[in-house]
PDB file of the backbone (N, CA, C, O) and the ligand in Angstrom, with CONECT records:
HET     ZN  A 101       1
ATOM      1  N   UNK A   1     122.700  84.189 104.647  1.00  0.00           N
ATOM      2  CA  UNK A   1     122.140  84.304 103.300  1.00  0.00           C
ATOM      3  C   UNK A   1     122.233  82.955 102.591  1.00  0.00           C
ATOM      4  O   UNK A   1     123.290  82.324 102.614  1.00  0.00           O
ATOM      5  N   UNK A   2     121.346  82.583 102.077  1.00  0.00           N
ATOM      6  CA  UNK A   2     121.351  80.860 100.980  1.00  0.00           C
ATOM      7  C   UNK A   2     122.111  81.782 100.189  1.00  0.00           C
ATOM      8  O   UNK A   2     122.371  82.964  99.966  1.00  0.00           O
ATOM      9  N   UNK A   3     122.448  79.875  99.713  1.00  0.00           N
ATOM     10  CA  UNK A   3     123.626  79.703  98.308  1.00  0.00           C
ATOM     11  C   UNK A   3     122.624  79.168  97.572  1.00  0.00           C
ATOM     12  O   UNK A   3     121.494  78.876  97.964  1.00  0.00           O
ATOM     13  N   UNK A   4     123.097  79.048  96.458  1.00  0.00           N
ATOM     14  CA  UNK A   4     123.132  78.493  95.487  1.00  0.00           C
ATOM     15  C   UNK A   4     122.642  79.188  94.189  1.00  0.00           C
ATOM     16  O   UNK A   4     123.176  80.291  94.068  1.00  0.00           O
ATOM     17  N   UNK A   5     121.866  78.906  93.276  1.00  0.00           N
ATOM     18  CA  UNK A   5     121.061  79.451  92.391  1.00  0.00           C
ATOM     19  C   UNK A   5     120.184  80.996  92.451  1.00  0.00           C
ATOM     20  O   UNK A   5     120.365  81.938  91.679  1.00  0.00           O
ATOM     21  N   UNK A   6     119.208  80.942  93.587  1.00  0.00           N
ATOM     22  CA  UNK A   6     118.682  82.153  93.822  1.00  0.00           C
ATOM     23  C   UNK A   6     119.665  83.630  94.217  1.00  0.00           C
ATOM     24  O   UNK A   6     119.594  84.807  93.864  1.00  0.00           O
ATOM     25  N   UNK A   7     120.740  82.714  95.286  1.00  0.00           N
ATOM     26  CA  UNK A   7     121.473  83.294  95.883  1.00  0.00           C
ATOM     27  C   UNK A   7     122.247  84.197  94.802  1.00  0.00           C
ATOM     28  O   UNK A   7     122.342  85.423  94.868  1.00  0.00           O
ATOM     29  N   UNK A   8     122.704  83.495  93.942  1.00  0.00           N
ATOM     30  CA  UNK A   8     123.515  84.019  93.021  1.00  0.00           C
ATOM     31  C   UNK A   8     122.609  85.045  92.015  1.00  0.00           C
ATOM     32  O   UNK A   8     123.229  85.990  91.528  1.00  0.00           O
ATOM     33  N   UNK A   9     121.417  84.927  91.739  1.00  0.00           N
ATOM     34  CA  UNK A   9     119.899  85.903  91.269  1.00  0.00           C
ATOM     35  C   UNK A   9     120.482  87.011  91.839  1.00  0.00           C
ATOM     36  O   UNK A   9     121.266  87.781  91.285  1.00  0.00           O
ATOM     37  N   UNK A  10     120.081  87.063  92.942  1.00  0.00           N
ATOM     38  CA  UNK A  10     120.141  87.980  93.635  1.00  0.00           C
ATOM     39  C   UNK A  10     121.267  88.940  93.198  1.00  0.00           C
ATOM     40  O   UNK A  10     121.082  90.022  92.642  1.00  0.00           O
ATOM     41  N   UNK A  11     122.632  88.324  93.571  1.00  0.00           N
ATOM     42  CA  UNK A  11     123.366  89.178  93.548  1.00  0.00           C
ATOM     43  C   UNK A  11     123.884  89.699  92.239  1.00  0.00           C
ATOM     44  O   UNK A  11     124.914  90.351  92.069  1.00  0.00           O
ATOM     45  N   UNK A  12     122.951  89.284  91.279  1.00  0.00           N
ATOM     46  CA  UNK A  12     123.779  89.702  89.927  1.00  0.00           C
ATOM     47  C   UNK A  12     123.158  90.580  89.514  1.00  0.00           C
ATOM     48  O   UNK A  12     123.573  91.210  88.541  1.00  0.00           O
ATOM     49  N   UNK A  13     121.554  91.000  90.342  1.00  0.00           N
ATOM     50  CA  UNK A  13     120.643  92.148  90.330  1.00  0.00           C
ATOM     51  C   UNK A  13     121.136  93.487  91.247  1.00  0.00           C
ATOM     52  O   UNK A  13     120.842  94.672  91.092  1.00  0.00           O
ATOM     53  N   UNK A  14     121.782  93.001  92.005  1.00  0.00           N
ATOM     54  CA  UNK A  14     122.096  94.043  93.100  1.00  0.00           C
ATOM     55  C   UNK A  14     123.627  94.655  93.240  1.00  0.00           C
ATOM     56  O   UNK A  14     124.009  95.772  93.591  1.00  0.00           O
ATOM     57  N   UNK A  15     124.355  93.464  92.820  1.00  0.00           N
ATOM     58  CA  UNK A  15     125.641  94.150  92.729  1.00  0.00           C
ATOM     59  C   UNK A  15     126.025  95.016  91.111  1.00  0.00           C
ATOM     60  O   UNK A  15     125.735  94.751  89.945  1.00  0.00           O
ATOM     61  N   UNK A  16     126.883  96.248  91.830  1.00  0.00           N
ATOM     62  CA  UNK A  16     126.709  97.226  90.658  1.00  0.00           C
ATOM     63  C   UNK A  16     128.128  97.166  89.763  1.00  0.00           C
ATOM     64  O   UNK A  16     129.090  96.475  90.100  1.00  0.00           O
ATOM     65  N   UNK A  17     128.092  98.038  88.521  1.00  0.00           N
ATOM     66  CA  UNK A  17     129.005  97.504  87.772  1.00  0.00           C
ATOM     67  C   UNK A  17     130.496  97.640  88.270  1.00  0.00           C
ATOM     68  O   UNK A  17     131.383  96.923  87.806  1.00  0.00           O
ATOM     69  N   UNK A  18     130.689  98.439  89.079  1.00  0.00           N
ATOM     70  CA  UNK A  18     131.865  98.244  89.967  1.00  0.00           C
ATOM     71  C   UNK A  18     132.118  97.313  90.695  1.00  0.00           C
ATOM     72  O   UNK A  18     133.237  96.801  90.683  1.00  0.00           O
ATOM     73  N   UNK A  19     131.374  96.987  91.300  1.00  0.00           N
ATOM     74  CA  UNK A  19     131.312  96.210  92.547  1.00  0.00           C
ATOM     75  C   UNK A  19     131.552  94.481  91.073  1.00  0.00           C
ATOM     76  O   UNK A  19     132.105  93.494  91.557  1.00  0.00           O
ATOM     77  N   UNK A  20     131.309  94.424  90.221  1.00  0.00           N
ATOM     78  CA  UNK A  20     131.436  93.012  89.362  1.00  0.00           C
ATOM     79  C   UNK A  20     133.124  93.230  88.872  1.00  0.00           C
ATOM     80  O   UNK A  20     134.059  92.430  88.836  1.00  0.00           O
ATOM     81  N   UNK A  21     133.030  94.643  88.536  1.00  0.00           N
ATOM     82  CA  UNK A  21     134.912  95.179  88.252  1.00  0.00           C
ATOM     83  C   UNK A  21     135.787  94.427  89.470  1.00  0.00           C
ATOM     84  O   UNK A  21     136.690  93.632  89.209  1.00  0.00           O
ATOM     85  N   UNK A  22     135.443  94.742  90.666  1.00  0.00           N
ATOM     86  CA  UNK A  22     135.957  94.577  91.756  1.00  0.00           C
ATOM     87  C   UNK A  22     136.247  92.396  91.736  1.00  0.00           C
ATOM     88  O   UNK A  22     137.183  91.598  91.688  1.00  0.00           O
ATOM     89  N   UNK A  23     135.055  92.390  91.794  1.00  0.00           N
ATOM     90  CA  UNK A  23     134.882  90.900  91.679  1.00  0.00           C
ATOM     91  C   UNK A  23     135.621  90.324  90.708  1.00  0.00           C
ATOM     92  O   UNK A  23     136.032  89.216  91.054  1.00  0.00           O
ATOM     93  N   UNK A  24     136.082  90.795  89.166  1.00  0.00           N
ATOM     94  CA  UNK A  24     136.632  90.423  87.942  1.00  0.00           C
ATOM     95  C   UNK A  24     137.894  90.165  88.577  1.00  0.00           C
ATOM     96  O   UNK A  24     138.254  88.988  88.579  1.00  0.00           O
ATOM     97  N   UNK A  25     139.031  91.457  89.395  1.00  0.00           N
ATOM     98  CA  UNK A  25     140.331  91.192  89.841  1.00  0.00           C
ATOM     99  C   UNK A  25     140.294  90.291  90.729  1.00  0.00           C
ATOM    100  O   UNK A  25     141.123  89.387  90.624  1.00  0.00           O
ATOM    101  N   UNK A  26     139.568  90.270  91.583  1.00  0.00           N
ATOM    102  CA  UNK A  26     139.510  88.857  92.839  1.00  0.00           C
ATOM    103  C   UNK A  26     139.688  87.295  92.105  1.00  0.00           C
ATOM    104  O   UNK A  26     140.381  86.373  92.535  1.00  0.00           O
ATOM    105  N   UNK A  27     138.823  87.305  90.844  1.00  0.00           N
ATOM    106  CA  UNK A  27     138.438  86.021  89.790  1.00  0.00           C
ATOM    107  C   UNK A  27     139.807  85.688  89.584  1.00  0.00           C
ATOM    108  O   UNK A  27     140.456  84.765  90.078  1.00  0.00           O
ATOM    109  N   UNK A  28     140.246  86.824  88.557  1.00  0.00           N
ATOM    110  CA  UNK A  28     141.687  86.609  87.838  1.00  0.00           C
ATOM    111  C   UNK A  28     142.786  86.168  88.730  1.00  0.00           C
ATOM    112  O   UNK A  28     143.550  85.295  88.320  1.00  0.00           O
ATOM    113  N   UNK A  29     142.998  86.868  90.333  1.00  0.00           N
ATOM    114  CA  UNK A  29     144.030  86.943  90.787  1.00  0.00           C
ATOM    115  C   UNK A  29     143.094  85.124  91.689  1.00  0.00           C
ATOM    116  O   UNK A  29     143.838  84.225  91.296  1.00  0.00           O
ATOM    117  N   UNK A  30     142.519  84.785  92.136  1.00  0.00           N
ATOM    118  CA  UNK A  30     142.275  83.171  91.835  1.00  0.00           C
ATOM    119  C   UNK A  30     142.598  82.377  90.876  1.00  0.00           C
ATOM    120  O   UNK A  30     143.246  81.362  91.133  1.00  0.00           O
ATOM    121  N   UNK A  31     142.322  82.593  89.956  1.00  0.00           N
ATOM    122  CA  UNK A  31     142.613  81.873  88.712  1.00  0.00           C
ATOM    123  C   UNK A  31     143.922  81.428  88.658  1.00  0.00           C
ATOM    124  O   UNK A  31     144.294  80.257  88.733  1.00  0.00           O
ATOM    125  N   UNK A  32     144.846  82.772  88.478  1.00  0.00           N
ATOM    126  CA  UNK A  32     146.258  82.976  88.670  1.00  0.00           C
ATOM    127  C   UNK A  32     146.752  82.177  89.590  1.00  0.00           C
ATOM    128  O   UNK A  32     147.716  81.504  89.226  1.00  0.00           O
ATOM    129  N   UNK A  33     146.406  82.053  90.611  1.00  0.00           N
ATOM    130  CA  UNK A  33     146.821  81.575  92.207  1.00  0.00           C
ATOM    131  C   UNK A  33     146.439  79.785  91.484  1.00  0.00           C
ATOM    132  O   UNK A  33     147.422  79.196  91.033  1.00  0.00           O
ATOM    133  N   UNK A  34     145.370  79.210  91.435  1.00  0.00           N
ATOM    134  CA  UNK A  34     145.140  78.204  91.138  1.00  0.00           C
ATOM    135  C   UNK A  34     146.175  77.381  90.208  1.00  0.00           C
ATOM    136  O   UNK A  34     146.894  76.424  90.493  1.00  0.00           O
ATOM    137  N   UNK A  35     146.012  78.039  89.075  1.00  0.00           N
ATOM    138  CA  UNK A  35     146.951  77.942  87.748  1.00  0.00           C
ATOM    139  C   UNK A  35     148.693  77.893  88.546  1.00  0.00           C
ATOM    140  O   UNK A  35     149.376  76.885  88.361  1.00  0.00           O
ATOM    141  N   UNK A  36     149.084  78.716  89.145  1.00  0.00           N
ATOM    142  CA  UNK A  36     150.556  78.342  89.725  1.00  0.00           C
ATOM    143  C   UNK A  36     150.754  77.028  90.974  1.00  0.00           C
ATOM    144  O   UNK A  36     151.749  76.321  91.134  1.00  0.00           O
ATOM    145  N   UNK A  37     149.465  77.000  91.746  1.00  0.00           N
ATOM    146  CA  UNK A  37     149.300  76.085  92.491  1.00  0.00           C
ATOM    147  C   UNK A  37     149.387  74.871  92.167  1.00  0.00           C
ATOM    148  O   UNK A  37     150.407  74.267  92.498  1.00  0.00           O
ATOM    149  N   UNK A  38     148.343  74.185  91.431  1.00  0.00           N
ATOM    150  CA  UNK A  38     147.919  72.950  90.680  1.00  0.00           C
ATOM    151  C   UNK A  38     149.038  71.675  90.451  1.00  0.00           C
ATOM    152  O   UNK A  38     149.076  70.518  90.871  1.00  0.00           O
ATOM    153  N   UNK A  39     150.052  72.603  89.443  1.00  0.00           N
ATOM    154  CA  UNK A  39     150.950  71.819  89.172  1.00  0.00           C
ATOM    155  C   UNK A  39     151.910  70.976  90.453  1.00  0.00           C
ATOM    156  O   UNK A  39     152.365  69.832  90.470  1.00  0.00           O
ATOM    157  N   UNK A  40     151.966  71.948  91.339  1.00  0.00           N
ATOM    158  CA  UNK A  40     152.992  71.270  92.268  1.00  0.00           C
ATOM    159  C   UNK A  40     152.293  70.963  93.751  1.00  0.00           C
ATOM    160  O   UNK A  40     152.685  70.996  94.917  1.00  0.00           O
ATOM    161  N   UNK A  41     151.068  70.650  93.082  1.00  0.00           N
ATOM    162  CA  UNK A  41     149.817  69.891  94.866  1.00  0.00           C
ATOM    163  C   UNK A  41     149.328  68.234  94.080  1.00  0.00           C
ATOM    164  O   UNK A  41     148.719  67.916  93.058  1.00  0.00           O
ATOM    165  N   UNK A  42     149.776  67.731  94.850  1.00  0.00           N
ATOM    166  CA  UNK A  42     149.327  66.270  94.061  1.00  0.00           C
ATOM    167  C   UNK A  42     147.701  65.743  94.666  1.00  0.00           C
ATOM    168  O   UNK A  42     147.112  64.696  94.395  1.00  0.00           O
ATOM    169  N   UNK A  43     147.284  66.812  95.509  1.00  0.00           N
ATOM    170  CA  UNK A  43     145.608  66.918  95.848  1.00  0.00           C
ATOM    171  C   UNK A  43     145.253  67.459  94.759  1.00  0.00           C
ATOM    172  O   UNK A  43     144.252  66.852  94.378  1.00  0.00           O
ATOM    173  N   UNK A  44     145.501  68.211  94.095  1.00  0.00           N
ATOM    174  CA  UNK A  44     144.915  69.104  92.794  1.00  0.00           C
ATOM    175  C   UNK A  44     144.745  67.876  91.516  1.00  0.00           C
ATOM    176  O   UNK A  44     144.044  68.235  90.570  1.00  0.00           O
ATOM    177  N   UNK A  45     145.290  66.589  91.449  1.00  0.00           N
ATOM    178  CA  UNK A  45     145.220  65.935  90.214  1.00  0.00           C
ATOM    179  C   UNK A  45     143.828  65.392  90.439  1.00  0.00           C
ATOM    180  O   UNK A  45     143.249  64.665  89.631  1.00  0.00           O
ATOM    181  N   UNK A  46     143.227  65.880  91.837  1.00  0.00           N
ATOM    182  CA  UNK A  46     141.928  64.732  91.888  1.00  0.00           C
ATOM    183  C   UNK A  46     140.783  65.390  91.048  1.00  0.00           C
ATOM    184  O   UNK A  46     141.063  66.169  90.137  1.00  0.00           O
ATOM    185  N   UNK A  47     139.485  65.068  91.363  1.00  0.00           N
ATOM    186  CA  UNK A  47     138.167  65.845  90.917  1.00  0.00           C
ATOM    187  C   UNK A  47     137.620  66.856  91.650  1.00  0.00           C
ATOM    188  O   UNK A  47     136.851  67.639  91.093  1.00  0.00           O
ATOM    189  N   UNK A  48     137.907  66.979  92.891  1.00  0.00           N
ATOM    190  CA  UNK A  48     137.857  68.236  93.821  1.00  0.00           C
ATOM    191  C   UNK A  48     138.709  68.958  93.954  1.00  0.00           C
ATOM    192  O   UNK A  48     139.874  68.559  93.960  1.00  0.00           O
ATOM    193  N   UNK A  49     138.397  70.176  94.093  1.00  0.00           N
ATOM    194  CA  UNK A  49     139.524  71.294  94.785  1.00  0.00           C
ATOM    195  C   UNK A  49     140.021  70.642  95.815  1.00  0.00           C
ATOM    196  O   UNK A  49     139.254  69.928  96.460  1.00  0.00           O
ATOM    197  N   UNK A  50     142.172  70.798  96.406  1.00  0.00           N
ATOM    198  CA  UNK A  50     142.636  70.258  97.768  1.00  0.00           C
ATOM    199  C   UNK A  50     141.518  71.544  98.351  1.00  0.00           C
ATOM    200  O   UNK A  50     140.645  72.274  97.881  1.00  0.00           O
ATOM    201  N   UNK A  51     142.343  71.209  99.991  1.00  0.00           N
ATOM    202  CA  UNK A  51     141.763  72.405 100.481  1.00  0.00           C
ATOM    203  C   UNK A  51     142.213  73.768 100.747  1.00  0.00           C
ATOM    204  O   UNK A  51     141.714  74.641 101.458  1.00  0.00           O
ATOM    205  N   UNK A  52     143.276  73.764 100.016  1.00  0.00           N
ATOM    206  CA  UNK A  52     143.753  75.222  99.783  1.00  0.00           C
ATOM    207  C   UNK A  52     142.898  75.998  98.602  1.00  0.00           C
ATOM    208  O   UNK A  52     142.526  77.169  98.538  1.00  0.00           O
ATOM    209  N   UNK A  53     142.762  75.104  97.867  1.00  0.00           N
ATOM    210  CA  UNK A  53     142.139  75.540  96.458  1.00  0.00           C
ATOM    211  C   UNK A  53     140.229  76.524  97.414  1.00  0.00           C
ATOM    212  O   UNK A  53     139.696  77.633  97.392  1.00  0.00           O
ATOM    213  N   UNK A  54     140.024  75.426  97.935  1.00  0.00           N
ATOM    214  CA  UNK A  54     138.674  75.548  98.485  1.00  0.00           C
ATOM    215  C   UNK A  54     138.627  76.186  99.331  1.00  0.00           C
ATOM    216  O   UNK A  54     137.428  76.462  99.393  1.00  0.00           O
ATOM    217  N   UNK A  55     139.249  76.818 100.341  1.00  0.00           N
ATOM    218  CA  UNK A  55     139.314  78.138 101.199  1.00  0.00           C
ATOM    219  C   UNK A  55     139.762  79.143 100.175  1.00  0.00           C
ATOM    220  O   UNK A  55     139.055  80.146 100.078  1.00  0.00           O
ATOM    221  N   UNK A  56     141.084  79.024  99.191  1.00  0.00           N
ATOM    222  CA  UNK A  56     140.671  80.349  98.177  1.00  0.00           C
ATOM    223  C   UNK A  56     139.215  80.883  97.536  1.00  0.00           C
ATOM    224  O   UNK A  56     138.652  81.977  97.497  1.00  0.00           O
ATOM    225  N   UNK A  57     138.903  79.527  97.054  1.00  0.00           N
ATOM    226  CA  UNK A  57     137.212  79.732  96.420  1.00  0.00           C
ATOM    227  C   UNK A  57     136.569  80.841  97.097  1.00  0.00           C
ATOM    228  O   UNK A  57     136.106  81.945  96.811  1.00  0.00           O
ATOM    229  N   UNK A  58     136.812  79.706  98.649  1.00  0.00           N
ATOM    230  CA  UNK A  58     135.786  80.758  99.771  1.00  0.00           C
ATOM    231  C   UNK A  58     135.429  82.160 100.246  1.00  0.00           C
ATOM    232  O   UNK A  58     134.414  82.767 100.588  1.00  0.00           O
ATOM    233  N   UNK A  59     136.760  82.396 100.107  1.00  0.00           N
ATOM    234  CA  UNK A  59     137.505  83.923 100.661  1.00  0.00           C
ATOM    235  C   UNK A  59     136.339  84.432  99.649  1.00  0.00           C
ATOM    236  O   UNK A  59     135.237  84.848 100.007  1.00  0.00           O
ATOM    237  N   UNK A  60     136.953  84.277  97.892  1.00  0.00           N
ATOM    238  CA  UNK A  60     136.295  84.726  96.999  1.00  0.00           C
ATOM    239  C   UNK A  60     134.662  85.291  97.234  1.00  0.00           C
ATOM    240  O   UNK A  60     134.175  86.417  97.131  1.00  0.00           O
ATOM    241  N   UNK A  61     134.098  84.019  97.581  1.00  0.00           N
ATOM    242  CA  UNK A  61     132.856  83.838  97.397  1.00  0.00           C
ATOM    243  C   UNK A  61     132.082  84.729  98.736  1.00  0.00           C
ATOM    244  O   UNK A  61     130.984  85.283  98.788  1.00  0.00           O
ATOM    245  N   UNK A  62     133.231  84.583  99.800  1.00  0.00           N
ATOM    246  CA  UNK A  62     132.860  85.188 101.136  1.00  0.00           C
ATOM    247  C   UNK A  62     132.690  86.973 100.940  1.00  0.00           C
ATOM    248  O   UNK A  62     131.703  87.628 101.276  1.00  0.00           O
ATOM    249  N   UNK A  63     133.938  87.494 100.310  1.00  0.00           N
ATOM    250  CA  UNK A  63     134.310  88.709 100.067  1.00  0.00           C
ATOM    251  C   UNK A  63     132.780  89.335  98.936  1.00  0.00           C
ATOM    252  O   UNK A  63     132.158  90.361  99.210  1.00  0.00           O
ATOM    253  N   UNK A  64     132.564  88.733  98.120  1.00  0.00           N
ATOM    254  CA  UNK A  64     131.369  88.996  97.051  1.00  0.00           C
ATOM    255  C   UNK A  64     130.424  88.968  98.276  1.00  0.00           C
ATOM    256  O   UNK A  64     130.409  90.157  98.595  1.00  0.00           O
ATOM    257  N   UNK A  65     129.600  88.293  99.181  1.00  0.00           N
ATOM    258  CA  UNK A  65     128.532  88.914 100.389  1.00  0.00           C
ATOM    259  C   UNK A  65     129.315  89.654 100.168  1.00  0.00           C
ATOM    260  O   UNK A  65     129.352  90.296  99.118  1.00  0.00           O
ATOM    261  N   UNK A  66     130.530  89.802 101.538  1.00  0.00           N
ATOM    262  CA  UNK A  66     130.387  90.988 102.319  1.00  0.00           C
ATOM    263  C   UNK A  66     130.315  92.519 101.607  1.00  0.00           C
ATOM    264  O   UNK A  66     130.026  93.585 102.152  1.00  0.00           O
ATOM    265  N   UNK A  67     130.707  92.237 100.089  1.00  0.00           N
ATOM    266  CA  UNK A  67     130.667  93.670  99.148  1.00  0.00           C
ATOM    267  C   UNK A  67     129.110  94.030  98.836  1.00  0.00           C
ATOM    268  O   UNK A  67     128.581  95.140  98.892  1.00  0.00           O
ATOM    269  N   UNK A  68     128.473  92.666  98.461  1.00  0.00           N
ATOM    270  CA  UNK A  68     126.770  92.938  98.146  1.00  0.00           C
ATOM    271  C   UNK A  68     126.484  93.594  99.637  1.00  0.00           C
ATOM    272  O   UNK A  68     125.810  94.620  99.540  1.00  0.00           O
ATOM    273  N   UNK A  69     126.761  93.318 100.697  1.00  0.00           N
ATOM    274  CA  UNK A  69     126.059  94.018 101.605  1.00  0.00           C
ATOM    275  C   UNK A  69     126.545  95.364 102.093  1.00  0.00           C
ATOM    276  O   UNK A  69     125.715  96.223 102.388  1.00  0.00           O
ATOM    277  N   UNK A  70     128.359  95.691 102.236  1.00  0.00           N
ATOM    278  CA  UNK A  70     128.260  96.681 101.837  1.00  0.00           C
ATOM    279  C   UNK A  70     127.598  98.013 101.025  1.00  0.00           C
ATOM    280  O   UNK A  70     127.092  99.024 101.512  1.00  0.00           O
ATOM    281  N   UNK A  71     127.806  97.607  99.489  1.00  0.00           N
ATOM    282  CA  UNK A  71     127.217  98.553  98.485  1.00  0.00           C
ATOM    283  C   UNK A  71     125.394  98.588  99.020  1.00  0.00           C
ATOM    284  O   UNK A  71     124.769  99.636  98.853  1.00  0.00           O
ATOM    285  N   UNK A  72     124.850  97.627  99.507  1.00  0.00           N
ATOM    286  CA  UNK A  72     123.634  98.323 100.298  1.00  0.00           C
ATOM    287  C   UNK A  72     123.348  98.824 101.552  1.00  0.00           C
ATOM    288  O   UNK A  72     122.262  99.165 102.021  1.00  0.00           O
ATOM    289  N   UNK A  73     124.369  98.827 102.003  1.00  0.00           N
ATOM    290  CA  UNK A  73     124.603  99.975 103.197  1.00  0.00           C
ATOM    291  C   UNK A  73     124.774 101.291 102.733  1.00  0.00           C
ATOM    292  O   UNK A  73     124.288 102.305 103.234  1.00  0.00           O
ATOM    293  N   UNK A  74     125.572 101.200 101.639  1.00  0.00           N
ATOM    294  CA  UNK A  74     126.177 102.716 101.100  1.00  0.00           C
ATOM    295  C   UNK A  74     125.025 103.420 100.375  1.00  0.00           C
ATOM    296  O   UNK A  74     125.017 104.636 100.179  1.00  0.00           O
ATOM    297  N   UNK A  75     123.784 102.354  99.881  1.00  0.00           N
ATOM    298  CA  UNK A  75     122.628 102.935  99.445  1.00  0.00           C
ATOM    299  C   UNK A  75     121.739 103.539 100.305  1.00  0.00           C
ATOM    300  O   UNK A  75     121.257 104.660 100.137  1.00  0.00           O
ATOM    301  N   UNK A  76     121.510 102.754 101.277  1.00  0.00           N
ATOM    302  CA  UNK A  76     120.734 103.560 102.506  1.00  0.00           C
ATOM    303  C   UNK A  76     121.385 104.949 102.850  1.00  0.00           C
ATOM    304  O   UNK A  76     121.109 106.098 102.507  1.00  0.00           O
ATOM    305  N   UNK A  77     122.191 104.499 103.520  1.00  0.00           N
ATOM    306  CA  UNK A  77     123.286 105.672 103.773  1.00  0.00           C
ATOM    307  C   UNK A  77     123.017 106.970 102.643  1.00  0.00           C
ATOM    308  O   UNK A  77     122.659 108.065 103.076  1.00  0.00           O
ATOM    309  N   UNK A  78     123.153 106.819 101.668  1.00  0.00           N
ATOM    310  CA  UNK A  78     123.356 108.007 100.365  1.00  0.00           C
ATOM    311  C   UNK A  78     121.621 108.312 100.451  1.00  0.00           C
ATOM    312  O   UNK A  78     121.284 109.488 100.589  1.00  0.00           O
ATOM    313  N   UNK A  79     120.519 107.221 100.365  1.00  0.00           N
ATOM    314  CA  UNK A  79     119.352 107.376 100.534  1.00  0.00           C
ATOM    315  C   UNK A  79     118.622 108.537 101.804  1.00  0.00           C
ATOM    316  O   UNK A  79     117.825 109.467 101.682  1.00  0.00           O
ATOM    317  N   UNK A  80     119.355 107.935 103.039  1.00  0.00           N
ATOM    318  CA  UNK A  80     119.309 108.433 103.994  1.00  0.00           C
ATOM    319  C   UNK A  80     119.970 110.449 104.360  1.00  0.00           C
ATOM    320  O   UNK A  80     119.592 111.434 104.993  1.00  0.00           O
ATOM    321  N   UNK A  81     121.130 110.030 103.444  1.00  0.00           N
ATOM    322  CA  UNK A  81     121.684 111.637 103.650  1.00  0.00           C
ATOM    323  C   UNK A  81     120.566 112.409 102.632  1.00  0.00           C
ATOM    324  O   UNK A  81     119.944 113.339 103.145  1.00  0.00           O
ATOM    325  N   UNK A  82     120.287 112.082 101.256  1.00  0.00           N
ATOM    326  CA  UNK A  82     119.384 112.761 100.596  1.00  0.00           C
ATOM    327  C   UNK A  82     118.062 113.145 101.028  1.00  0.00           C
ATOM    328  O   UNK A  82     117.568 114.125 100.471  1.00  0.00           O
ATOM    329  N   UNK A  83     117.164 112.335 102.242  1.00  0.00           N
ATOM    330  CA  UNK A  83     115.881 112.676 102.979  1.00  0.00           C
ATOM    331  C   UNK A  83     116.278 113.787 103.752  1.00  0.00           C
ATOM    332  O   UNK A  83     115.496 114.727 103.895  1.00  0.00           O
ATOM    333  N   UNK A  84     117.743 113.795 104.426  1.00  0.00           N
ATOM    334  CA  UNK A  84     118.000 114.972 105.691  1.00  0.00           C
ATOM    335  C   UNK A  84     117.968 116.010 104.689  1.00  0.00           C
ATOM    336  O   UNK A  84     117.302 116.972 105.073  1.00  0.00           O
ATOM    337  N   UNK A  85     118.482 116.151 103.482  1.00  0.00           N
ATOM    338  CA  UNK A  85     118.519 117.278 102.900  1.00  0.00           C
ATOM    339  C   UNK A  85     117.404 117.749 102.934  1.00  0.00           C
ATOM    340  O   UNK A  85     116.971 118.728 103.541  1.00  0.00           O
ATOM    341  N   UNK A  86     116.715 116.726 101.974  1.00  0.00           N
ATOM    342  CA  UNK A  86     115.623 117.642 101.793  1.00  0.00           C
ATOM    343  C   UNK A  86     114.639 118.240 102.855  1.00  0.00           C
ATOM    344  O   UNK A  86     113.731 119.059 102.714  1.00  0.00           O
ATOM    345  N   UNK A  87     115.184 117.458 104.164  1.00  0.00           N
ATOM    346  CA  UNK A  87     114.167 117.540 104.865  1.00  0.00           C
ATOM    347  C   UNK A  87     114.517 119.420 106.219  1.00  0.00           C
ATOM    348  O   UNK A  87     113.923 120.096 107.059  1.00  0.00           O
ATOM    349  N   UNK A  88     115.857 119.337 105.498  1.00  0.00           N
ATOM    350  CA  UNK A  88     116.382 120.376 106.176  1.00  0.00           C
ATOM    351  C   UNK A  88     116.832 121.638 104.736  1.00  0.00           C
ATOM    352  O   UNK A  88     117.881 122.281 104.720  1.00  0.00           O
ATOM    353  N   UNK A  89     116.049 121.695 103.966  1.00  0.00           N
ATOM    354  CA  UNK A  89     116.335 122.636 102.501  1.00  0.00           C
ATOM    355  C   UNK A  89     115.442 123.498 102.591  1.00  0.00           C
ATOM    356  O   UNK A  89     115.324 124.360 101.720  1.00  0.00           O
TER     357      UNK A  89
HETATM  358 ZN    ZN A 101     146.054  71.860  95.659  1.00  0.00          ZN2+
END
């Protein structure tokens, strides 16, 4: 899936208000993690994330796909059980 701009379109159309709930604790508990980190990484005084900072990002950013594609599995799926119904009612 592209990054960047569109990428992020996308998912702010598709992921649902849970699924952004979900994303909010992941944010905070980064944030948190960063904020205790920082002080005692002398990579952190630069202009980039070290690379601890930047595999946390990642996880983050990785975990948000794999949930957008989840929650549209779970749509098909729910889509899919509702056709058998009807198709067996
Ligand atoms: Zn650091």
């Amino acid at each position: 899936m592209a990054r960047g701009g569109r990428h992020v379109e996308y998912l702010l159309k598709h992921l649902t208000p849970a699924d952004l709930a979900e994303l909010d604790v992941l944010i905070w508990a980064l944030v948190t993690g960063v904020e205790e980190h920082a002080p005692r990484c002398a990579l952190c005084a630069g202009p980039e994330p070290c690379p601890h900072v930047g595999r946390a990002i990642q996880e983050v950013l990785d975990w948000r796909t794999a949930r957008l594609l989840l929650t549209q599995a779970e749509r098909l799926r729910e889509h899919q059980r509702r056709q058998h119904e009807r198709r067996t009612a």
